[in-house]
C-alpha positions as CSV (number, residue, x, y, z in Angstrom):
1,X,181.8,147.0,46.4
2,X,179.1,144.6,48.0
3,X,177.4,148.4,48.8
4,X,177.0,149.0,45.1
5,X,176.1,146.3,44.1
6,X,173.1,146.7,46.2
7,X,171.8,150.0,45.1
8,X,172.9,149.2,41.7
9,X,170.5,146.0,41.7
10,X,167.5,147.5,43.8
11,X,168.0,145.2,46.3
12,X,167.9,146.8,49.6
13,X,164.8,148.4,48.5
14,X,163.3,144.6,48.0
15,X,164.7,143.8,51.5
16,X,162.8,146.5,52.9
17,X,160.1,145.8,51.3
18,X,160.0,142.4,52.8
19,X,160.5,143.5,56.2
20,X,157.9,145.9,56.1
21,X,155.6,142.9,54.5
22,X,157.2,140.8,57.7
23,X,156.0,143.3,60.4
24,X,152.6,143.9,58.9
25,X,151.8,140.7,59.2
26,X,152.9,140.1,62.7
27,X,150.6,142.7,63.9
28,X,147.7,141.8,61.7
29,X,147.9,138.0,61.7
30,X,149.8,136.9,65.3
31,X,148.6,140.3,67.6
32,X,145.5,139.7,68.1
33,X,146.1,135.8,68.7
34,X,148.9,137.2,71.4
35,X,146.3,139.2,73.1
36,X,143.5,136.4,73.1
37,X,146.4,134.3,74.4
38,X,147.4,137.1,77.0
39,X,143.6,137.6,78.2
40,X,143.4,133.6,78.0
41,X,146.4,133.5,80.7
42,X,144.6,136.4,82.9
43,X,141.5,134.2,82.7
44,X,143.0,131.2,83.9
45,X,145.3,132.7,87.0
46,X,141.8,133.7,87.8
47,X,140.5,130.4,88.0
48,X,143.1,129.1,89.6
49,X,142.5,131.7,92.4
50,X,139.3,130.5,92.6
51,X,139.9,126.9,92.6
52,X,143.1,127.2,95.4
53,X,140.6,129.8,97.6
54,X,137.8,126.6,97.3
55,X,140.1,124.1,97.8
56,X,141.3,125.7,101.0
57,X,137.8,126.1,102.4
58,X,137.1,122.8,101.4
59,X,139.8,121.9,103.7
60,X,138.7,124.1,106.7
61,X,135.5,122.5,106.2
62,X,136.7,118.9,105.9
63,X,139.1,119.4,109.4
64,X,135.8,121.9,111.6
65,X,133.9,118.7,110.6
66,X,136.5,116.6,111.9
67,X,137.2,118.9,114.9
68,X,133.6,119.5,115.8
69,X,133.1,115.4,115.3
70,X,136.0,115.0,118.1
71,X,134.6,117.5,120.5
72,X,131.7,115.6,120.7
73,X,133.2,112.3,120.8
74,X,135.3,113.4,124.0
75,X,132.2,114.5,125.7
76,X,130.1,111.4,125.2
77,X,133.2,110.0,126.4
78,X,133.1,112.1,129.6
79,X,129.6,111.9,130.0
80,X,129.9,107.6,130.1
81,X,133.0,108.3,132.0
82,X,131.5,110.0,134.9
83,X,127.6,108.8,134.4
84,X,127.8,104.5,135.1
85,X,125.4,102.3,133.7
86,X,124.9,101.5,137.0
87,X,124.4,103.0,140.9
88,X,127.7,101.4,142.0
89,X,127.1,102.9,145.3
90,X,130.1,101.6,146.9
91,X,133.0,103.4,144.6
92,X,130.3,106.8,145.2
93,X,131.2,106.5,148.9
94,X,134.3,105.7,148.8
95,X,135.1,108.4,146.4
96,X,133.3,110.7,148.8
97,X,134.9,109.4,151.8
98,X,138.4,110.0,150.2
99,X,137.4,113.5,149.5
100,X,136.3,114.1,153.1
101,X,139.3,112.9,154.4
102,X,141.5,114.6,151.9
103,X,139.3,117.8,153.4
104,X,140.0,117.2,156.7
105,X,136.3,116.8,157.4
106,X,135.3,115.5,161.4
107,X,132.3,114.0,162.4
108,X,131.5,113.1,159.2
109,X,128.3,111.6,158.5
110,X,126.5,110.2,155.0
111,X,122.9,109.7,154.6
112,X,120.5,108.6,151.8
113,X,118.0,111.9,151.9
114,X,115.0,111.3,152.1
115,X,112.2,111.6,149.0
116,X,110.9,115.1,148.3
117,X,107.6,115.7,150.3
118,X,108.9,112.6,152.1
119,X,108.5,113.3,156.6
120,X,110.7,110.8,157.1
121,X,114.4,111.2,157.3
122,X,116.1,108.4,155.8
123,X,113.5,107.0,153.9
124,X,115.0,105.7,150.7
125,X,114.1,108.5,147.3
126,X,112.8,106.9,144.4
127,X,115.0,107.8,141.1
128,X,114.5,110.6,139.9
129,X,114.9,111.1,135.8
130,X,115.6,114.0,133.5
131,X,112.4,116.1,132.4
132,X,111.5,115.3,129.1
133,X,112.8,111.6,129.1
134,X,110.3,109.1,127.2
135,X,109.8,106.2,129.5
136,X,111.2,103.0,128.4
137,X,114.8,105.1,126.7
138,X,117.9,105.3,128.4
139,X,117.8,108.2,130.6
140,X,120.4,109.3,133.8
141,X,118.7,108.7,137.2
142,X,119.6,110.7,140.3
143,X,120.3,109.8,144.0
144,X,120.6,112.1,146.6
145,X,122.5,111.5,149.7
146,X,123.2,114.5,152.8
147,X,126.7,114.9,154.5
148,X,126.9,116.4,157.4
149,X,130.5,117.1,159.2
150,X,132.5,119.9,160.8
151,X,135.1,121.8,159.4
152,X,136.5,125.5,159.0
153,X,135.3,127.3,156.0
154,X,138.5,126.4,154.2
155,X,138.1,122.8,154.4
156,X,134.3,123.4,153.1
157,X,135.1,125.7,150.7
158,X,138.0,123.3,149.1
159,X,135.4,120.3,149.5
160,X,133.0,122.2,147.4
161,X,135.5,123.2,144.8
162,X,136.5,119.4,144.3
163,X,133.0,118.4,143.9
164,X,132.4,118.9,140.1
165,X,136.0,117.9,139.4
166,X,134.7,114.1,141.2
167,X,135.3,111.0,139.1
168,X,131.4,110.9,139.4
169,X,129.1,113.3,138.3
170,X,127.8,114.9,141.5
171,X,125.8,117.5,141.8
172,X,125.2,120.0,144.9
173,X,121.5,120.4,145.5
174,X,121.9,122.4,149.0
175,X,124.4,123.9,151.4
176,X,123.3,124.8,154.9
177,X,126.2,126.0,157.8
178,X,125.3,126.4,161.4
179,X,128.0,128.0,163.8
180,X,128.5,126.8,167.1
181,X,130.9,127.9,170.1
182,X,133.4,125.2,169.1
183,X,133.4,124.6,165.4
184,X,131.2,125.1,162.3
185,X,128.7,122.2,161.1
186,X,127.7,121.8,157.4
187,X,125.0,119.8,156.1
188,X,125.3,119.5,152.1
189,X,123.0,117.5,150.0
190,X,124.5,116.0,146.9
191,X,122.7,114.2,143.7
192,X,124.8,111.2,142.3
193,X,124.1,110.6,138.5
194,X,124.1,107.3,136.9
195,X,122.5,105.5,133.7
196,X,119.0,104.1,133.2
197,X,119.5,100.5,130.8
198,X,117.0,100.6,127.8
């Protein structure tokens, strides 16, 4: 009976109507503000793609700066370590003495060598700086000094190896070997390092 009444009255007609009137104005009035709103939401994952991808390089960036800073910390660290502010001869020998006993080296003898272009033998060199230093900065000055001992090759060898793993920088400036009918003598010149005061 409710069935009638609608056709009889024209009211499913009118209800039609309305929807009709309903989904028109969805896709004419709220569409297009649904796409500008889906566009709007593409726009901004992008941004926030781009704003994560700079953030994370800002980061690399931030910790390379602290990692490169560190790196260079440590080896102005070493380099104080192992360079003194002053010649502090006696821990040099010592530390060399130790290392030539550690070698088993025999006969073993530790001069200052003498000054380049210098005739005499132990004539005391005068410091040596870096090329390039301005007088008057701090600078590292050298020393050398000559070994001489007997050993095997092995012991030589090993003595060389432990050299620039020293407490002290040390550098070797020659190496010279002579063989004789009982054992082998080696005369090595070394350059100890230390720091020039301003």
């Amino acid at each position: 009976m409710a069935s009638r009444w609608f056709k009889k009255e024209g009211i499913l007609p009118v209800v039609l109507g309305l929807a009709a009137l309903g989904v028109a104005s969805y896709f004419l009035l709220f569409a297009p503000e649904l796409r500008t709103i889906g566009s709007l939401r593409t726009e901004i994952a992008a941004k926030d793609a781009e704003v994560a991808e700079a953030m994370k390089l800002r980061t690399e960036v931030a910790q390379s700066r602290v990692g490169e800073g560190a790196r260079w910390e440590e080896r102005l660290r070493t380099w104080e370590r192992r360079v003194p502010p002053a010649p502090d001869t006696e821990r040099l020998l010592s530390e060399i003495g130790e290392m030539a006993m550690r070698h088993n080296l025999r006969a073993f003898g530790l001069t200052v060598a003498p000054a380049a272009g210098s005739s005499q033998g132990g004539a005391v060199p005068e410091p040596v700086t870096w090329v390039g230093e301005p007088p008057g900065k701090e600078g590292a000055v050298e020393a050398r000094f000559r070994l001489t001992f007997r050993s095997t090759y092995r012991d030589l060898a090993e003595f060389l190896d432990g050299i620039p793993r020293a407490r002290r920088l040390l550098t070797i400036r020659s190496v010279s070997v002579k063989e004789k009918a009982d054992a082998m003598t080696a005369e090595i010149e070394l350059s100890a390092w230390h720091r020039r005061g301003r």
